[in-house]
C-alpha positions as CSV (number, residue, x, y, z in Angstrom):
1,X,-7.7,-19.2,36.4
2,X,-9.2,-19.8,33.1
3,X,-10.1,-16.4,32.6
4,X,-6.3,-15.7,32.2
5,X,-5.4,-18.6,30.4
6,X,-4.1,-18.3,26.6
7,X,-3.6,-20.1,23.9
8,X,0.0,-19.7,22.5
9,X,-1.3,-18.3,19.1
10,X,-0.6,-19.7,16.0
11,X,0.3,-17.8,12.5
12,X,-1.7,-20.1,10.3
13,X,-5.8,-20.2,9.8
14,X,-6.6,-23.1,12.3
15,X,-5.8,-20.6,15.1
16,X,-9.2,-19.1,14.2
17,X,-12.1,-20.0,16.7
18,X,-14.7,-19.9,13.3
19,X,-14.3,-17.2,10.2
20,X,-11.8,-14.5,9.0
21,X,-11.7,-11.0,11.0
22,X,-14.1,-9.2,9.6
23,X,-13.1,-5.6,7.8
24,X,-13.0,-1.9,9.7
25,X,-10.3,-3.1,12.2
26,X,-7.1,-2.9,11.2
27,X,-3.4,-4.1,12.3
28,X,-1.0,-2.6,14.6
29,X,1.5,0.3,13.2
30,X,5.1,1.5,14.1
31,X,5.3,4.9,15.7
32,X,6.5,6.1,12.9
33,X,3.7,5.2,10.7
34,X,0.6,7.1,12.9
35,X,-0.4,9.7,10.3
36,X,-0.6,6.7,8.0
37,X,-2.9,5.0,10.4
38,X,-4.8,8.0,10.6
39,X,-5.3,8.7,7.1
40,X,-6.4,4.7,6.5
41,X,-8.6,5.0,9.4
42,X,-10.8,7.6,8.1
43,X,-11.6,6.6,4.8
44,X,-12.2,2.9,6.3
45,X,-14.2,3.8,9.3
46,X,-14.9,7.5,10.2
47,X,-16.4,8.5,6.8
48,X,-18.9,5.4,7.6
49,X,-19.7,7.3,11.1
50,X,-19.9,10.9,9.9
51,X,-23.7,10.6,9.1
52,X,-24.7,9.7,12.6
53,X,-21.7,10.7,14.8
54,X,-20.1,13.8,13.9
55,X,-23.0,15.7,12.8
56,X,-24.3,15.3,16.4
57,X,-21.5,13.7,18.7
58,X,-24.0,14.0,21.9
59,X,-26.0,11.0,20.5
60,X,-22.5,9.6,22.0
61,X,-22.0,11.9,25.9
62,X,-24.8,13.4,27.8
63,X,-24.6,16.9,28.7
64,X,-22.8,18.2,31.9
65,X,-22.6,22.4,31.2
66,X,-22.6,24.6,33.8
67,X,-25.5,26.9,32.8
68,X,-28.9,25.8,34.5
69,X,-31.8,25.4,31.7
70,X,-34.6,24.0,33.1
71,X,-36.4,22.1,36.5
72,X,-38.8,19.5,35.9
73,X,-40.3,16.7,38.2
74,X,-38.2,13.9,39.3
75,X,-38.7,10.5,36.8
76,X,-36.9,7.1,37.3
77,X,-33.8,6.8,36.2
78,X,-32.7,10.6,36.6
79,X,-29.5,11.1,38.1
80,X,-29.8,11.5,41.7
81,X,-27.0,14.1,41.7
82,X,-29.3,16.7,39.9
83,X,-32.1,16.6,42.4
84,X,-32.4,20.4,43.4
85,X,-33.3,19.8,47.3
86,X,-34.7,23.3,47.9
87,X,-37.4,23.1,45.4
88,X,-38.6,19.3,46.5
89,X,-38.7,20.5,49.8
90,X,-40.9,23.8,49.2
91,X,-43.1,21.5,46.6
92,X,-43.5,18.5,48.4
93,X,-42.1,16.6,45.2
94,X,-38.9,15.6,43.9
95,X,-37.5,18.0,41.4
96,X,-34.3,18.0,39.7
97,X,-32.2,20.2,37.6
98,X,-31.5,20.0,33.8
99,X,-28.6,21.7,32.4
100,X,-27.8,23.5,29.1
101,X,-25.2,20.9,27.4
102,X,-21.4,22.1,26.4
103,X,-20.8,22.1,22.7
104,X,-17.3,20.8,23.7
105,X,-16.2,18.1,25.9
106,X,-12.7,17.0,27.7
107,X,-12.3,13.0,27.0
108,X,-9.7,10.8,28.5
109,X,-8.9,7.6,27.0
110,X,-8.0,5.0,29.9
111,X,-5.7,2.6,28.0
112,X,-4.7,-1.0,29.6
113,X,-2.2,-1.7,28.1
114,X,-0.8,-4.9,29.8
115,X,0.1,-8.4,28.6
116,X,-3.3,-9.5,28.3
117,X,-4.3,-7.1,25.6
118,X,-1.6,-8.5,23.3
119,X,-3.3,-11.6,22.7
120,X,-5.3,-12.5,19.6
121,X,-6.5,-16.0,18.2
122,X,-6.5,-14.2,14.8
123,X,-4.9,-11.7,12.6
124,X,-6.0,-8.5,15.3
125,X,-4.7,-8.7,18.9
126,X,-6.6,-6.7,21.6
127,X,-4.1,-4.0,21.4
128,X,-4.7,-3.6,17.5
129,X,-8.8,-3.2,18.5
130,X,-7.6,-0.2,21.4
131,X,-5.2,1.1,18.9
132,X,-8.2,1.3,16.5
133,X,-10.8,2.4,19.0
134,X,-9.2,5.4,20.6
135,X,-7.8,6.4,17.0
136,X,-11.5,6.7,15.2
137,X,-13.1,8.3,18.6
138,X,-10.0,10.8,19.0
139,X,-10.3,11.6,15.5
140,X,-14.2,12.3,15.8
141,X,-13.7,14.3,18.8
142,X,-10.8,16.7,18.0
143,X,-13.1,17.8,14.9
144,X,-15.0,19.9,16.4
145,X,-12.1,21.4,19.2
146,X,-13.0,18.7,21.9
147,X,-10.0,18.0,24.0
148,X,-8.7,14.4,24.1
149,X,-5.8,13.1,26.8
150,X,-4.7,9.9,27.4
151,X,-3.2,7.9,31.1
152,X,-1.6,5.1,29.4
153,X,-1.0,2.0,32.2
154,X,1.8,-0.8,31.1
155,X,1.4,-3.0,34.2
156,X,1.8,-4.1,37.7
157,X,5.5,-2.9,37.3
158,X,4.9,0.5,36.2
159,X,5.4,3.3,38.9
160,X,2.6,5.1,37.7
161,X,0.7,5.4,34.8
162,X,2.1,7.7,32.2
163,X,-0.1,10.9,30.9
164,X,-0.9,12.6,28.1
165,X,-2.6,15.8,28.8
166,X,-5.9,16.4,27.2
167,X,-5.6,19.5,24.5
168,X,-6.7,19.9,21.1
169,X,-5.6,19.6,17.4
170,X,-4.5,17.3,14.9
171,X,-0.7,17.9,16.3
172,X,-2.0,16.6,19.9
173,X,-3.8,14.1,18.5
174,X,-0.5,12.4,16.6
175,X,1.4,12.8,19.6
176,X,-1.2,11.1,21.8
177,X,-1.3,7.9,19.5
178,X,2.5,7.9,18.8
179,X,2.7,7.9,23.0
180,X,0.2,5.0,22.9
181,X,2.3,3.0,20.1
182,X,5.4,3.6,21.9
183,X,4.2,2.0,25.2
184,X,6.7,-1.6,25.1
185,X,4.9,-4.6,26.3
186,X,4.5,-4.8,30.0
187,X,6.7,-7.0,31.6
188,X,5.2,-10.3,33.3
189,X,3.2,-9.3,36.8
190,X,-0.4,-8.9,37.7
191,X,-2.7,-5.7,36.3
192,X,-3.9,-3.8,38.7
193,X,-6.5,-1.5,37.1
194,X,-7.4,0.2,39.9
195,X,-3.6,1.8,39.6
196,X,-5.0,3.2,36.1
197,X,-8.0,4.2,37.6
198,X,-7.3,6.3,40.5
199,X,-4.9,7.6,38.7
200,X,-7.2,8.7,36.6
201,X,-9.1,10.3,39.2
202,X,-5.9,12.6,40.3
203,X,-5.9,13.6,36.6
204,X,-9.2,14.5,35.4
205,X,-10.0,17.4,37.7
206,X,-13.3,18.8,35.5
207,X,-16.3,16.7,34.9
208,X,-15.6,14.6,31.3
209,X,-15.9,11.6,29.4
210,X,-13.8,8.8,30.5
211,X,-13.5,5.8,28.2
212,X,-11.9,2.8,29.8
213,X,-10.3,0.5,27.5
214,X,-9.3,-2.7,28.9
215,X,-10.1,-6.0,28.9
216,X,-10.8,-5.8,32.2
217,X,-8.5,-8.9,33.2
218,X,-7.4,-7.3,36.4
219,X,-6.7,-8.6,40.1
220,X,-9.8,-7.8,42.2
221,X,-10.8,-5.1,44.1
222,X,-11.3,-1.8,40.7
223,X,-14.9,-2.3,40.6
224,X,-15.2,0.1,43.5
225,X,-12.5,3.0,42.1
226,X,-14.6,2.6,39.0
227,X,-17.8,3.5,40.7
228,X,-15.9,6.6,42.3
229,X,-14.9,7.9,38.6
230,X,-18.6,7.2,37.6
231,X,-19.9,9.7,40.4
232,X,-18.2,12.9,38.6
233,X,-17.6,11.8,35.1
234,X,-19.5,10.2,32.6
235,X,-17.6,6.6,32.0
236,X,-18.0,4.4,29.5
237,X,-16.4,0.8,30.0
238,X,-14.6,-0.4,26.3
239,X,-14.0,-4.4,27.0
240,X,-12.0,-5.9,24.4
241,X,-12.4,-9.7,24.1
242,X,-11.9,-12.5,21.9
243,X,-13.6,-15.3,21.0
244,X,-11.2,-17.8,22.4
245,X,-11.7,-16.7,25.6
246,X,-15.1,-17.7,25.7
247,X,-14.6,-21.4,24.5
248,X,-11.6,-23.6,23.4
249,X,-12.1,-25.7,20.2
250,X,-11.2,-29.2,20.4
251,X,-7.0,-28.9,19.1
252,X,-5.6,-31.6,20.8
253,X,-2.5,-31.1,23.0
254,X,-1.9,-27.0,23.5
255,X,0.2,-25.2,25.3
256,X,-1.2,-22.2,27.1
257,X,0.3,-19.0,28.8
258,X,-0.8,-17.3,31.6
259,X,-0.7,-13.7,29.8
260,X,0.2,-11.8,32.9
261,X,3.1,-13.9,34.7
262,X,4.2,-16.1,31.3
263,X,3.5,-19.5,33.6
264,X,2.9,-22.0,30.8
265,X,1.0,-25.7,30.9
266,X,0.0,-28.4,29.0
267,X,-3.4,-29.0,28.4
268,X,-5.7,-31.7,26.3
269,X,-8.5,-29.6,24.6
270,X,-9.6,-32.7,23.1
271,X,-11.2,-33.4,26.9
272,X,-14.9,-32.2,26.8
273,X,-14.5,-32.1,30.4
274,X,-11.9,-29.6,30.3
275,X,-13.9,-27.6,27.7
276,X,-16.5,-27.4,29.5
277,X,-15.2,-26.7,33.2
278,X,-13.1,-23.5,30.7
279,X,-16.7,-22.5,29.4
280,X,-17.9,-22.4,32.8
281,X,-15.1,-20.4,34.2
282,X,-15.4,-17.7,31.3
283,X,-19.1,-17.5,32.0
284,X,-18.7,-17.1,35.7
285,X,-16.5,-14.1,34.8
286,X,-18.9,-12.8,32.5
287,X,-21.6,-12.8,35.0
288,X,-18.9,-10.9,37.9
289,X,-18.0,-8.4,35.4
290,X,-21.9,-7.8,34.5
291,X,-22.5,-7.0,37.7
292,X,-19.4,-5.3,38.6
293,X,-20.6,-2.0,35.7
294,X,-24.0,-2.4,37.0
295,X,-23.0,-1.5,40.5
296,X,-20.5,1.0,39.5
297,X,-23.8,2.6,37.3
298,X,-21.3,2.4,33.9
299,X,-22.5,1.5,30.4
300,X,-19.9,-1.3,28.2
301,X,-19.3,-1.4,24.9
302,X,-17.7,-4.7,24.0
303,X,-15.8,-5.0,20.9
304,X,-14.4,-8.1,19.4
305,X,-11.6,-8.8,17.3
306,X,-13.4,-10.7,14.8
307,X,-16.1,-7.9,14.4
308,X,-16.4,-4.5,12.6
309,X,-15.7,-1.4,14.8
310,X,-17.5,0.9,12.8
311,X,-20.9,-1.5,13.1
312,X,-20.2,-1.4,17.2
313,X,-19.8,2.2,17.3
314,X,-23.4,2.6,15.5
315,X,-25.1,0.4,17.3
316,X,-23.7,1.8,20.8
317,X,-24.7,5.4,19.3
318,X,-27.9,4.3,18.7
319,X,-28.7,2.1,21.7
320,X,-27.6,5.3,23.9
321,X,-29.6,7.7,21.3
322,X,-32.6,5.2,22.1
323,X,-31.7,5.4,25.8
324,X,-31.8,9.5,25.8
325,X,-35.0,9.6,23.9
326,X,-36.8,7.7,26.6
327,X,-35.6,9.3,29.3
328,X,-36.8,12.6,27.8
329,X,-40.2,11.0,27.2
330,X,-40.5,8.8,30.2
331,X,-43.5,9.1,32.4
């Protein structure tokens, strides 16, 4: 219950769980104001990633072309998929396939955007950070003539989720993030992001990147439709959190809101009982979730709203450049 749970936010600077956002995120914008955004966004925070992720975006996606390179002996920690059966039979050892990578890639952006991701303890809400996020990587993609689409999900009372088909160019790219600003605010229910996520798999038909951007405050039961993307596409989980909902300061008497359904209650912060049985629930979660993108074999990238997104980009490029490097000189 706890993990839902939300302060109702307040405008002035004791709202703040400790410090000022830092720079490199920046607030929400009108549709009407998305080349603006774009133009602000890449002096603030793609010129800063242009050394280490445009010149060589594949620090950021593995290869997946079509063309076989190479065969090689089996290590730990290769993908099981590429496991050519033919050859480890005839050898008597494990072999598996390496593949010439694709200059360009197809990325979908999976955007949750229910009511939880409109919370934010400070000056940036969860939706600013997605906003932000899917701007700077779209931006870094199209580039180079990668194709970017979008399947925008509003909540439990959506139909469906809404699509944006992945193509190329600056003119797609505007039209993908005025879709995204144009998405209202979901209307009170449950998220269900496995909705977003199968649809997702009825979408993307090719192999591609799929970045999930949620903050993954969902009814049970996605974990396992994640782990079926996960087997044809390379996913990469985006969790968006704040620092409130990791631990309440003491402020007294609060009212809080259940993000999803609106159902408010009182609470008394200033109990260090109730603090802690709140801490306990959030680290519960944070443990379930761990496990949940272990099993489903998908790499998260957590970004917070009172941290810089062009710092967490670089160090996610390098941790996966780090990763890459020892898998190519493992034993």
């Amino acid at each position: 219950m706890f993990g839902r749970l939300r302060a109702r936010r307040r405008r002035g600077p004791d709202a703040a769980p400790g410090g000022a956002p830092a720079d490199g995120v920046l607030a929400r914008v009108g549709p009407n104001q998305t080349e603006a955004l774009l133009r602000r966004l890449e002096w603030t925070v793609v010129r800063r990633l242009d050394g280490l992720l445009q010149g060589d975006y594949r620090t950021l996606f593995r290869g997946f072309g079509l063309d076989l390179a190479d065969l090689r002996e089996y290590r730990p920690g290769d993908d099981v998929r590429h496991i050519d059966w033919n050859v480890t039979a005839r050898l008597q050892t494990p072999h598996v396939r390496e593949y010439q990578e694709d200059r360009e890639v197809c990325v979908w952006f999976l955007l949750d955007l229910s009511g939880s991701v409109d919370f934010g303890s400070g000056s940036v809400r969860k939706r600013d950070l997605l906003s932000d996020f899917t701007t700077v990587m779209a931006l870094l993609l199209t580039r180079y003539g990668n194709r970017v689409g979008a399947v925008l999900y509003g909540g439990a009372t959506d139909m469906a989720a809404s699509v944006v088909p992945a193509r190329s160019g600056r003119r797609h790219l505007l039209h993908l993030l005025d879709r995204m600003h144009a998405t209202p605010a979901a209307s009170p229910g449950d998220t269900r992001l496995r909705d977003l996520l199968e649809r997702a798999r009825a979408v993307a038909k090719r192999r591609s990147v799929l970045f999930v951007v949620s903050d993954f405050i969902s009814a049970p039961g996605w974990q396992a439709s994640l782990g079926m993307l996960a087997r044809r596409h390379e996913v990469v989980a985006v969790r968006l959190v704040d620092p409130l909902e990791m631990a309440l300061p003491d402020l007294g008497l609060v009212v809080m809101q259940d993000a999803e359904t609106g159902e408010q209650m009182f609470v008394d912060t200033h109990d260090p009982a109730f603090r802690k049985r709140f801490a306990a629930a959030a680290e519960a979660r944070e443990a379930e979730l761990r496990q949940g993108f272990a099993l489903a074999g998908v790499e998260c990238l957590t970004l917070s709203t009172y941290a810089r997104l062009d710092l967490a980009l670089l160090q996610f490029a390098c941790r996966r450049h780090r990763q890459q490097g020892a898998a190519k000189g493992g034993a």
